[in-house]
C-alpha positions in Angstrom: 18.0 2.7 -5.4 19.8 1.6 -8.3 20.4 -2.3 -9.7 23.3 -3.6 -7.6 21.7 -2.1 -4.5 18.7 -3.8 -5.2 20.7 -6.8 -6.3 22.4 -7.1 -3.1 19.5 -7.0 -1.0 18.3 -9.8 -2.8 21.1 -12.0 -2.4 21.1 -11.1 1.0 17.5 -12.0 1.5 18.4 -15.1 -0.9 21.2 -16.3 1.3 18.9 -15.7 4.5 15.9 -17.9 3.7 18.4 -20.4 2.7 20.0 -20.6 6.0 16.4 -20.6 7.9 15.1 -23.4 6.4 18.2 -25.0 7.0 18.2 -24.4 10.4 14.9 -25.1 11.4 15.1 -28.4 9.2 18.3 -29.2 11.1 16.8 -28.3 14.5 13.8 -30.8 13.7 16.0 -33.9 11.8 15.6 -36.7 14.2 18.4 -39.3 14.7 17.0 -41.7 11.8 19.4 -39.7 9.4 18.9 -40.6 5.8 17.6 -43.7 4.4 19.8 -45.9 2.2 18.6 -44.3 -0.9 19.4 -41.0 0.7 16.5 -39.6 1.2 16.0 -37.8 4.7 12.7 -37.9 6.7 12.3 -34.6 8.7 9.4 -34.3 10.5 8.6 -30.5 11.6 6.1 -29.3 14.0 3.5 -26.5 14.1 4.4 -23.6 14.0 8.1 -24.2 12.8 6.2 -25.9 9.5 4.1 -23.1 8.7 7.2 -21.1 8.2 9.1 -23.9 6.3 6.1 -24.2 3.8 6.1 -20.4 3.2 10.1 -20.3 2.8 9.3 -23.0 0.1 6.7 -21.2 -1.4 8.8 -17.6 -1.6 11.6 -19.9 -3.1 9.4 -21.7 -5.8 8.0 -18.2 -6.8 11.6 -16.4 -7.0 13.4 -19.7 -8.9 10.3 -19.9 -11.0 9.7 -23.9 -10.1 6.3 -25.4 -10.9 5.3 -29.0 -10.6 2.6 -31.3 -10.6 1.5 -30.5 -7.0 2.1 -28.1 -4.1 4.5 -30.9 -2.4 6.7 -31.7 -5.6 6.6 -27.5 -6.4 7.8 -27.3 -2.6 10.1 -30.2 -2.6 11.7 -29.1 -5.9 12.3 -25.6 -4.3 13.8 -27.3 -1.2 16.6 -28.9 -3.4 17.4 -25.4 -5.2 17.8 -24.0 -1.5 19.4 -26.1 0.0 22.1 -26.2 -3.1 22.2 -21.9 -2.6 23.0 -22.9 1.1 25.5 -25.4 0.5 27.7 -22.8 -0.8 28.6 -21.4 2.0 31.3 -23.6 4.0 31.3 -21.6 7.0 27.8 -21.9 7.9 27.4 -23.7 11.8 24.4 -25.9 10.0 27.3 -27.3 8.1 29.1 -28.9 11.3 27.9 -30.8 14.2 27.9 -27.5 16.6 24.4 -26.0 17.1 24.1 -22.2 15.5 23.7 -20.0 18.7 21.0 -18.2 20.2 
């Protein structure tokens, strides 16, 4: 396979777990909405946050974040995500309307 192969796959596998965590994030973001300092408060259930904290361990290892603690590592990672998701305008977890199943 040569490097822009391999480079594609990864953006495509980048792009991916950028969308999932979106969506289960969005899927589990209650009707509180952010708090004045912005912050947002997302509660997500077993089993949905076993697969949120491994998307945010596979993104601190590939951006290369490290912190003082598994949480801020994590939490750190989120931010870089969600920033790689934002890019794309066209994505349903951008708007209102629920991605289909």
């Amino acid at each position: 396979m040569i490097a822009s192969e391999r480079f594609e796959r990864a953006a495509v596998l980048g792009v991916a777990v950028a969308e999932e965590t979106r969506r289960l994030l969005r899927l589990h973001l209650g009707p509180a909405g952010a708090r004045d300092d912005g912050t947002v408060l997302v509660d997500v259930p077993y089993p949905d946050a076993a697969v949120v904290a491994a998307l945010l361990d596979v993104a601190a290892e590939c951006f290369g974040e490290r912190s003082g603690s598994v949480e801020e590592t994590r939490q750190a990672a989120l931010e870089t995500l969600l920033q790689l998701a934002g890019l794309d305008s066209e994505s349903t977890l951008n708007s209102g309307v629920p991605a289909p199943r």
